[in-house]
MARFIBA-873672 format. One record per residue (C-alpha): residue number from 1; chain; x, y negated, z. Coordinates in pm, 1 decimal, padded with zeros to 6 digits. Example, Ala and Ser with C-alpha at 12.3 -4.5 7.8 and 13.67 -1.06 7.14 Angstrom:
// MARFIBA-873672
> marpa_vexgu_u_v_w
> 1_A_01230.0_00450.0_00780.0
> 2_A_01367.0_00106.0_00714.0
END
This chain:
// MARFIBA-873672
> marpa_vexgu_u_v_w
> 1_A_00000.0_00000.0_00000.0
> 2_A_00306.9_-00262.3_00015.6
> 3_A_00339.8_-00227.0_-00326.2
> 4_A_00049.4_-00425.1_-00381.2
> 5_A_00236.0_-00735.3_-00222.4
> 6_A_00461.2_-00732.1_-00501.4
> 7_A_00282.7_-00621.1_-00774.0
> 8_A_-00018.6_-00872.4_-00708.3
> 9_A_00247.4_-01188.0_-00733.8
> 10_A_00484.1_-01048.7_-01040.4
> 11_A_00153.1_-00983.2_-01234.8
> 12_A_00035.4_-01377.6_-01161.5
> 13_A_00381.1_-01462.0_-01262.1
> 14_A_00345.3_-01272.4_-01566.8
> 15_A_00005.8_-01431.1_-01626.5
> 16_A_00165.7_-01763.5_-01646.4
> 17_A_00443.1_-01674.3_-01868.5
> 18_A_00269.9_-01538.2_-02098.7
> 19_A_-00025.7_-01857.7_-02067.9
> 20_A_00294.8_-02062.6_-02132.5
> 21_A_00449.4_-01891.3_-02427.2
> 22_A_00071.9_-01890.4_-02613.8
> 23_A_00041.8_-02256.3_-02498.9
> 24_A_00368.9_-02326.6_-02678.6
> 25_A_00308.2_-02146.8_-02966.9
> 26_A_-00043.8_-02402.1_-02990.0
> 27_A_00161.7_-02681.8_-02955.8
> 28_A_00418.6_-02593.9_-03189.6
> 29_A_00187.0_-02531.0_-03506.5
> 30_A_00202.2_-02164.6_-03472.1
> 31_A_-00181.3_-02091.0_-03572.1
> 32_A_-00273.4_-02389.6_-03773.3
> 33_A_-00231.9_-02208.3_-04130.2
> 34_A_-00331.0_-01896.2_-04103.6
> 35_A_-00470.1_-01806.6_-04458.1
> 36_A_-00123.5_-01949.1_-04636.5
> 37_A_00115.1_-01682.7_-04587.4
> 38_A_-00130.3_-01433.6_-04649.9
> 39_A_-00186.5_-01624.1_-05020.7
> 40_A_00189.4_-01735.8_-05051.7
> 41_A_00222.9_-01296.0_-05084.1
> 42_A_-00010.8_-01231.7_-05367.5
> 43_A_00129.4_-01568.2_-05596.0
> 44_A_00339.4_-01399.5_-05847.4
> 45_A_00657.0_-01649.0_-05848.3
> 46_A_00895.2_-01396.3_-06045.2
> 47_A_01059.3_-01539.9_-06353.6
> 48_A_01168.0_-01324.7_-06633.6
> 49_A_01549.9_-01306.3_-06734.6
> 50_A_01651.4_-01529.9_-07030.6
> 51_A_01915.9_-01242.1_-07076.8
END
């Protein structure tokens, strides 16, 4: 049962750093074009050789 002391305050801890990491990844632009790369894939950019 004194587990639970330690696991109950790593898991809040845990919690927060992942809250933190998805709150950065907001901030930094992460999710604002989500349809783009996903198009960007199917556009055939290939040129053929002049050779």
């Amino acid at each position: 049962m004194d587990i639970v002391y330690l696991l109950i305050p790593l898991s809040v801890v845990l919690v927060f750093f992942i809250g933190m990491a998805f709150w950065w990844s907001l901030r930094g632009g992460q999710f604002d074009d989500l349809e783009g790369p996903a198009h960007r894939i199917l556009m055939d950019d290939d040129k053929p050789d002049a050779g």
